[in-house]
Structure formats: structure tokens, C-alpha cells
N, C-alpha and C positions, 0 to 999 in steps of 0.2 A: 147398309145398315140404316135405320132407322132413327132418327134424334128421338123417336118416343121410347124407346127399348134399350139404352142403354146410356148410362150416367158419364163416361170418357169412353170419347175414339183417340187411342194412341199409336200413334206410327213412328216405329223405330227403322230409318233407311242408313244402310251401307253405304259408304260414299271411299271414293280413292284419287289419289292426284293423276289428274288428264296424262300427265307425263312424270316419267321419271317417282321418285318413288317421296322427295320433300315437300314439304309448304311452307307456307309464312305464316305465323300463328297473328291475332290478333292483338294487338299491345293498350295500355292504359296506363297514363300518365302516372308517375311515381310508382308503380308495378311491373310494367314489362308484361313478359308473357304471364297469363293465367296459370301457372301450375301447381296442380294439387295430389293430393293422393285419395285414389277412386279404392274403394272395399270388393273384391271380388269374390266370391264363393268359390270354393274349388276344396273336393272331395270333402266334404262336409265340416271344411274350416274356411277361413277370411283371411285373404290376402290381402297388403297394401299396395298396388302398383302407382307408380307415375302416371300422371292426365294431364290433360290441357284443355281449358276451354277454347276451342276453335270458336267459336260466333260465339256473342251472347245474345240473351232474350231479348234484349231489345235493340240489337242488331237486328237481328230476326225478323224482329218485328215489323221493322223499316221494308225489310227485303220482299215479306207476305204483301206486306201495302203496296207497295213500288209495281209489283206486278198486275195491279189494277188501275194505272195511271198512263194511259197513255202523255208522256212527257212534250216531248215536240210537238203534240197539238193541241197543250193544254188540256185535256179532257178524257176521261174515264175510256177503258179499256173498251171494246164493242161490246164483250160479253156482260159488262155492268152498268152498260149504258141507260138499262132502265131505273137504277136505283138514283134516287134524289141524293143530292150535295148543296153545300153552301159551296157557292162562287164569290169570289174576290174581286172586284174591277177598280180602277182608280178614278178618284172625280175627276178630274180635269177630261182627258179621253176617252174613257173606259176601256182600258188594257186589262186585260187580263195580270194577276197580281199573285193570286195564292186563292187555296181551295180546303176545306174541309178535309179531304183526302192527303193533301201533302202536308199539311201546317204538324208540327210536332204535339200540340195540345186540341188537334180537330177540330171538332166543335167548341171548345173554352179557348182556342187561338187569342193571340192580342188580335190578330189583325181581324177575325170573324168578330169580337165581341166591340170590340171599335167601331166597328161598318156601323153603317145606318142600313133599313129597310124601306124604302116608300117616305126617308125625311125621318122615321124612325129610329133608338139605340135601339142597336141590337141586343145590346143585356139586358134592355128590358122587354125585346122580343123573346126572348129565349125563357125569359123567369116567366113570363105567361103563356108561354107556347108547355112548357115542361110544369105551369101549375103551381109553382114557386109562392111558398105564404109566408109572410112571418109570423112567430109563434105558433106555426102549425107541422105537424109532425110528415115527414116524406110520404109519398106514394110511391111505393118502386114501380110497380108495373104501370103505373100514369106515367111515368118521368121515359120510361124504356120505350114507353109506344110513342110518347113525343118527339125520344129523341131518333128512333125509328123512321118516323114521318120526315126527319131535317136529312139523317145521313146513314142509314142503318148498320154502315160498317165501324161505327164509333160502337155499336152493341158487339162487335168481333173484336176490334183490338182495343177497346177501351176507352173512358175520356172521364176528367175532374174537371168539375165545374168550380176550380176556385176560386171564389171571386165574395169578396164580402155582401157582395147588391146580389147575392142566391142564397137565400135562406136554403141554410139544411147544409149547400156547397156537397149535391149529387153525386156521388162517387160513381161507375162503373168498372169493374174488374176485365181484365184481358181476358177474352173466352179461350182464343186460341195461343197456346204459347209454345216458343219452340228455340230450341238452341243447339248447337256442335261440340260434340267433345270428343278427343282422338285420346284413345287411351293405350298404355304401357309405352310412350313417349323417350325417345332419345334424342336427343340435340345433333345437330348436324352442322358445325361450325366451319366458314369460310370467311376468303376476303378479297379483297381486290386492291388495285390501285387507279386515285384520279389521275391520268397524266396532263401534263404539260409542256409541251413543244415548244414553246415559244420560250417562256421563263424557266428556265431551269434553274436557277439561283430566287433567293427573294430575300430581299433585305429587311431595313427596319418597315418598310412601308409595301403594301402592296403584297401579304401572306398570303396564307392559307384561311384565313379568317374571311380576306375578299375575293378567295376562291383560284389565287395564283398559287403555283409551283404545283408537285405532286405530291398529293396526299393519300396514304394508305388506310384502308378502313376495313372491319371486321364486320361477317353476318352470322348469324344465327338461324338458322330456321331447325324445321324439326321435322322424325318421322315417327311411323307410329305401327303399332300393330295393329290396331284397328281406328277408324275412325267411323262418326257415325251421328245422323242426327236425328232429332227426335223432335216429333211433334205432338201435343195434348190438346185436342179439344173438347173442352167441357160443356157436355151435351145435357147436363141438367142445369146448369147455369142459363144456355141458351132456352129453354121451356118455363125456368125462371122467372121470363120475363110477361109470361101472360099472352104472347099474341096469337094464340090458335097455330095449330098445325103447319099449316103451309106456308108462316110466315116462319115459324121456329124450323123447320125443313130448310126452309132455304137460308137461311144464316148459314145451317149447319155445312149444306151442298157450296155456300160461298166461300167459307173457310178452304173446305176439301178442292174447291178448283183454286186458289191460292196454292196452297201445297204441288196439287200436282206442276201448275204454271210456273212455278220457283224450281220443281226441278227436273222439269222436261226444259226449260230454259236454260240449264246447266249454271254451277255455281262458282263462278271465277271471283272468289270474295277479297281479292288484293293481289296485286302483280303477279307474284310468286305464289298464289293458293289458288290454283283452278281444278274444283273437283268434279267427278260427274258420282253418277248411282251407279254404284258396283253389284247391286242384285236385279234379277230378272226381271222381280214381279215386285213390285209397293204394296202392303199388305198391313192391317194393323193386326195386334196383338193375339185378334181372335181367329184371326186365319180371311177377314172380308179385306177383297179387293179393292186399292183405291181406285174408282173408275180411270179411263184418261180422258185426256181434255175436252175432247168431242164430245163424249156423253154428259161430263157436268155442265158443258154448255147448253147442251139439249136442256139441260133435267132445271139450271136457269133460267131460261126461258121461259119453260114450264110455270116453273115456282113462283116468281116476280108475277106474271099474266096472273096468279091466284092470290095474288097481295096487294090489286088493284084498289082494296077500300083504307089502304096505307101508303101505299107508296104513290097513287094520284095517278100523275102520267108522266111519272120520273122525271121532272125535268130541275135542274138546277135553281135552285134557290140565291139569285144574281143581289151581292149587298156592295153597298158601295165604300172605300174606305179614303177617308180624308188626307191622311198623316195619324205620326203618332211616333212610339220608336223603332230603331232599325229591325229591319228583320232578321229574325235568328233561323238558321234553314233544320229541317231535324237532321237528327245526328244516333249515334249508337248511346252520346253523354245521356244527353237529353229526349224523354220519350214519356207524353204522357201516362201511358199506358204502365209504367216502370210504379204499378200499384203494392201497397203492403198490405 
């Protein structure tokens, strides 16, 4: 499919647990499991059934990223090795620190907008690199091609520039979003016990608090009649943004090999939840085929070599960061991209 020819590619995939027939649902502090009641059609009236959000969007979101991050060597996957990034190094040595790609806020990071560039801030790289005025009104498509040229994957999952020194304080929306939900849901409750060999009594000191004597505990997990995730990419958002064909092409083919790469990777999302794809074929809504890996690597390849008067000669954009505060690593809480 084409990013010119159609406004969302949605892909709804069948997923089921590697073994056995439970999982562990996702949990959130003062809530527990996600569960809701999902509206089904059936013979032309609306049922309520029980659901559960297995993943949320910006869990999700995390998991699409992650598979474009080569971890242990610091550095972009092969297949996205042409596209530019902000790199993180620390003054003193130059170690490698954090990156555009992993930071939970991208490009508007504390630790990116902290760095300096050539003795340069960065926040005041970036409000002139993206065109930034005061008392003057946004350019989206300036701001999308600039911020294309830093990191183009910040145009796939999103980034806020919030920051009082960015006039305007540039929004960009998530293009691709995507989340799990297991629907018609039944609890599946067990337990276990801690033993302890050694202490078998525990007095006033030395409980179960400091992890002596045995302790008995209850689980919860869940099964479901179906489970199933889904993903939306917004193909007129990405032509949105102004940059000609083969650059709006390949956002769209970079999103599509995320997708397939998250689940030909298979999805073990917490101890107890290791799911794979329970249908044959990946297919969106209109009946096209998601390619597999190989070919969107191809078709990357392709697309990046035709986006050479944006993306340069891909190479990382190295800043350097002094101090400042602790780093917060992303998380499912926390995610820029978690746009209204």
C-alpha cells in the first residue's frame, strides 16, 4: 500500500500464549489490571463482554522503538543505520550516555536539550535549527522537515518541545499507535508458598517483613477468548508533514518494519505473558499484505538512498552533556509521545 492512497493502515494481529493457555496482564499502580467492558455486535444487538488491556499505547510505543535500537552497542539497528540521531557523550570521556532514540521525551530530552553542540545549547540549536520566533506564528511543515533532518523517527512516535525558551512549544502527534487487548476475559487465580528451611518459627524480630519464615501468596493472572493487537498508522498525518513522496514513503515502510520486527521478534511482555501470532498471514484491514522483514529492509534501503537531500549521510548528531539531573530511563508512566 501506498502512503499516497490511503489516509490509515490498520493491522489487527491474533496473538496467543507460547504455552499453556494464561498470562499476566499488565498492572498500574492504584488500579491493578486494566479491566473494562469492550461493546460487541452480535446479531444485530450489543453485547457487554469483559476485556483487559494487555499493553498500553505507550507501552507499545516503547516496544516499536526498542526494536530499532541496537542496545549492547549503543547504536541504531543496521536497517536504520542511515537515518540521523542525536547522540549523548559525557564531557569528561566521551562515553557514550543516551540518544534521541532511547530518551522518553527524544528530541525535547533534558539530557539532549542540556548538551551543548560545538561549545553551543542545544535549545538554542534546536529553536533555530526548527525556525523558532517569538511572536510569530508555527510553521508545521518547517518544524517537521527540521525535525526530520535531527531524528525522523521523532515524526513516527512523536515529541513536545516543552520548553518555555520554544516559542510556539511544537507539538508532534504519534503517527503510529498501537496496543493489546484480550477480550471476554476470565481470571485465573493461584498461589504459592515462600519456604524457609532454616527458620521455621520467627519471633518478634527477623519476620516476614525481612523475608524470614514462610510466606504464603496469591496470583492472579488471566485467560481470554481472544486476544489481539492492533496497530494504526496514520498515513495522512505522515504526508502532513510536506516532505515529498519518498520521504513520506518511507516513514510509512519505517513504521511497517517496526511492526513486523516486534512481532516476528515474538512478544514475551512480562514473566508470565509470552505471546506469539496465532494467524498465518499479517494483513491489514483491506486485505494488503504486511511485507516481511527482508523486504522492508530492501524497500529502506531504497527509500533513505532517495531522502539523501534530508537525511545527509545519516550520521549521528554527537552533543555533549555536562551534568544536570538524574536520568529518568523511559518507561510505559512516562512517554513523550502520550499526546492529547
Amino acid at each position: 500500500m501506498s502512503a499516497t492512497t490511503a489516509y490509515r493502515q490498520i493491522f489487527d494481529v491474533d496473538l496467543e500464549p507460547v504455552a499453556g493457555a494464561r498470562f499476566q496482564p499488565t498492572g498500574f499502580p492504584d488500579l491493578g489490571p486494566a479491566i473494562f467492558d469492550r461493546p460487541v455486535r452480535r446479531n444485530g444487538t450489543i453485547e457487554w463482554v469483559p476485556a483487559l488491556l494487555l499493553e498500553s499505547a505507550q507501552s507499545m510505543a516503547n516496544r516499536l522503538e526498542a526494536v530499532g535500537w541496537n542496545a549492547p552497542a549503543h547504536r541504531p539497528a543496521d536497517a536504520l543505520s542511515g537515518l540521523p540521531y542525536v547522540r549523548v557523550v559525557a564531557v569528561d570521556d566521551g562515553r557514550y550516555l543516551t540518544s534521541s532514540r532511547t530518551e522518553a521525551h527524544r528530541l525535547a530530552s533534558a539530557f539532549v536539550k542540556d548538551s551543548t553542540l560545538d561549545g553551543k545549547g542545544m535549545r538554542e540549536v534546536i529553536r533555530e535549527r526548527l525556525g523558532l520566533r517569538d511572536d510569530t506564528p508555527l510553521a508545521p511543515r518547517d518544524v517537521a522537515r527540521a525535525v526530520f533532518t535531527l531524528d525522523p523517527l521523532c515524526l513516527v512516535h512523536g515529541v513536545f518541545f516543552a520548553d518555555k525558551l520554544w516559542p510556539g512549544q511544537p507539538r508532534i502527534a504519534r503517527a503510529v499507535t498501537s496496543f493489546i487487548e484480550a477480550v471476554e476475559v476470565r481470571a485465573a487465580n493461584s498461589g504459592g508458598v515462600k519456604r524457609d528451611e532454616v527458620r521455621h518459627q520467627v519471633g518478634e524480630s527477623g519476620g516476614a517483613t525481612e523475608g524470614y519464615g514462610f510466606v504464603p501468596y496469591h496470583r492472579t493472572e488471566y485467560t481470554a477468548a481472544r486476544i489481539q493487537a492492533s496497530f494504526a498508522l496514520d498515513l495522512a498525518q505522515l504526508r502532513s508533514y510536506g516532505l515529498g513522496e519518498a520521504a513520506t514513503e518511507m516513514l510509512a515502510t519505517l513504521a511497517r518494519w517496526e511492526i513486523r520486527a516486534l512481532l516476528d521478534g515474538g512478544l514475551r511482555l512480562r514473566t508470565a505473558c509470552d505471546l506469539a501470532v496465532a494467524q498465518p498471514e499479517v494483513a491489514d484491514r483491506d486485505g494488503a499484505a504486511l511485507p516481511s522483514l527482508a523486504d522492508l529492509e530492501v524497500d529502506l534501503l531504497r527509500l533513505i538512498g532517495a531522502c539523501k537531500n534530508l537525511v545527509g549521510d545519516g550520521q549521528a548528531l554527537e552533543v555533549v552533556w555536562s551534568g544536570g539531573a538524574k536520568k529518568r530511563g523511559k518507561s510505559e508512566i512516562e512517554d513523550a509521545s502520550d499526546e492529547s
